[in-house]
Backbone bond lengths (Angstrom), bond angles and torsions (degrees), N, CA, C in turn:
res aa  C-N    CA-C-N  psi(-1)  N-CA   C-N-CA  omega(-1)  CA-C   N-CA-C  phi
1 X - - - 1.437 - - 1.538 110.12 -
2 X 1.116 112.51 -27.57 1.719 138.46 -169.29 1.781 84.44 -54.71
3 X 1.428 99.23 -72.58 1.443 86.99 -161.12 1.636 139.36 -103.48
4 X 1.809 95.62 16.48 1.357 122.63 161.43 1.580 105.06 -62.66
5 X 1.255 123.95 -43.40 1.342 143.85 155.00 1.548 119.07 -15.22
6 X 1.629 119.79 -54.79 0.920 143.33 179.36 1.587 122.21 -92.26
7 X 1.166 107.65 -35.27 1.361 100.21 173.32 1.564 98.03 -89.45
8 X 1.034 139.00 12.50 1.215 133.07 179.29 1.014 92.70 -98.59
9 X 1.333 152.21 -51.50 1.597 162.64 -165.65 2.045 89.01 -67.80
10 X 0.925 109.46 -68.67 1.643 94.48 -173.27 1.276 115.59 -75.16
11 X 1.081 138.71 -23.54 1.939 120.09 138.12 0.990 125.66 -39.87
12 X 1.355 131.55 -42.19 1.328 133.63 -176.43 1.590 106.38 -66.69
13 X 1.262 134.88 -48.35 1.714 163.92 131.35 1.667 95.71 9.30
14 X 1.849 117.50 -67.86 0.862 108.96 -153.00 1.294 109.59 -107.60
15 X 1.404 113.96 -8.71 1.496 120.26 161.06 1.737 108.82 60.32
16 X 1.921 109.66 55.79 0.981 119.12 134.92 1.456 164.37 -105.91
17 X 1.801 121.50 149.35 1.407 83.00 -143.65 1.649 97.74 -88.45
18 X 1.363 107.60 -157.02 1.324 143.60 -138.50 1.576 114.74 11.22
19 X 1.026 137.98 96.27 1.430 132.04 -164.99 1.184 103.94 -147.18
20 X 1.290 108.13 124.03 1.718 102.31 175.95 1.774 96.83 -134.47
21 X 1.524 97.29 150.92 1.532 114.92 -179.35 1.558 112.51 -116.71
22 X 1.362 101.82 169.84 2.023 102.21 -174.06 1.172 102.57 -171.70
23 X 1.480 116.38 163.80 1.004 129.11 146.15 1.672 127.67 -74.34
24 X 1.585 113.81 147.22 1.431 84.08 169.91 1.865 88.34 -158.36
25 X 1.405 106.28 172.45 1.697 125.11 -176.35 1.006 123.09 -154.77
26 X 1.518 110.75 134.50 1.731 108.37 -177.60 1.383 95.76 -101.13
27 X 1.525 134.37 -9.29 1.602 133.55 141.83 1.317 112.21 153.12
28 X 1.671 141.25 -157.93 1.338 108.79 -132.15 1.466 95.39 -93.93
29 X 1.367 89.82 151.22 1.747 111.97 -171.74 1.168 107.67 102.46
30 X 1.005 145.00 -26.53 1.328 152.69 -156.85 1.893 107.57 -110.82
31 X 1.267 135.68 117.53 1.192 121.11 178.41 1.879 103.44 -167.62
32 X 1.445 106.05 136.43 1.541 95.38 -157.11 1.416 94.64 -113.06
33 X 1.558 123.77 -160.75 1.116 124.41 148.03 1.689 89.08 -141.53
34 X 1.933 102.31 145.06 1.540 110.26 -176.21 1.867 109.72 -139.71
35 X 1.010 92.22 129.40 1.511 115.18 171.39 1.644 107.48 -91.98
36 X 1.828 104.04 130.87 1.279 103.33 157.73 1.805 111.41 -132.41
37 X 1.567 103.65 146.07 1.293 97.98 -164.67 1.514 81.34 -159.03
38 X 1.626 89.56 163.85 1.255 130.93 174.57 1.563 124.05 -31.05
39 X 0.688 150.57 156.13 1.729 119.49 -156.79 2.131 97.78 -115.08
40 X 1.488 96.00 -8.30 1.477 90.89 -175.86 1.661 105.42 -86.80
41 X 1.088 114.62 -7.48 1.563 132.18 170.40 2.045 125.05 -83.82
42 X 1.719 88.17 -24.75 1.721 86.23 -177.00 1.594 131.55 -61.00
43 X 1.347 104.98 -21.14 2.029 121.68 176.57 1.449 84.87 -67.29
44 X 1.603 113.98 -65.90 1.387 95.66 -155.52 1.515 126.31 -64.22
45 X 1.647 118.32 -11.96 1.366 112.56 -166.69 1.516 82.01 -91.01
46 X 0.941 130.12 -38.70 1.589 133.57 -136.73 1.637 96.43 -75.38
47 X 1.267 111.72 -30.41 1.299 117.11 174.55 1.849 133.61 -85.24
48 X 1.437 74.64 -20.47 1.493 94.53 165.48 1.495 132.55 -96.44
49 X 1.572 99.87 -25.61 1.933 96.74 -178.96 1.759 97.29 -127.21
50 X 1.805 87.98 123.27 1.029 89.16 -169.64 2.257 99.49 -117.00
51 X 1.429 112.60 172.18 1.095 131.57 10.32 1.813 88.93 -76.81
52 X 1.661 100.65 157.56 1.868 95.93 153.35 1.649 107.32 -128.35
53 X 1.351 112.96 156.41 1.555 135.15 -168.48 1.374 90.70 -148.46
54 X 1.620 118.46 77.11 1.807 123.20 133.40 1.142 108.55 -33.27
55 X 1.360 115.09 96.16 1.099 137.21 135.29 1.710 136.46 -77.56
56 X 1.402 125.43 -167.99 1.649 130.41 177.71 1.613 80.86 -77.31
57 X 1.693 95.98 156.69 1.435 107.78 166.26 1.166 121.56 -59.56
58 X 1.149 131.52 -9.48 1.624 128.62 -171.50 1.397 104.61 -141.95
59 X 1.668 127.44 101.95 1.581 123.40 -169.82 1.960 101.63 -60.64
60 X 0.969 116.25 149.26 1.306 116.91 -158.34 1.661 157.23 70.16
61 X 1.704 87.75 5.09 1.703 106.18 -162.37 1.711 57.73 -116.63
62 X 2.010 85.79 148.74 1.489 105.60 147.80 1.804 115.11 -91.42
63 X 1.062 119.45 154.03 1.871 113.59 -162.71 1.623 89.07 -120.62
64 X 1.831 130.09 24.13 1.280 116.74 146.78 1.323 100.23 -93.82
């Protein structure tokens, strides 16, 4: 939650649209925080907020 917190604060900063944030878990011990956005936007965040781990769009869905 700590750091959904924070990336929520620098979205808000850069005021782009459609972006939604979450929590997510593949189970205990394990717990992420995930951004989804616009795809003409992903170089630039990806390079900017770190750590990042591109992952499937949804932590816990398999994407076959």
């Amino acid at each position: 939650m700590h750091f959904l917190g924070h990336l929520n604060e620098t979205l808000g900063n850069w005021k782009l649209p459609n972006t939604s944030t979450g929590l997510g878990s593949d189970g205990e011990g394990h717990h992420c925080v995930f951004l989804r956005v616009d795809p003409e936007y992903a170089e630039q965040l990806k390079s900017t907020l770190k750590p990042n781990r591109i992952t499937d769009p949804e932590p816990g869905v398999d994407p076959s």
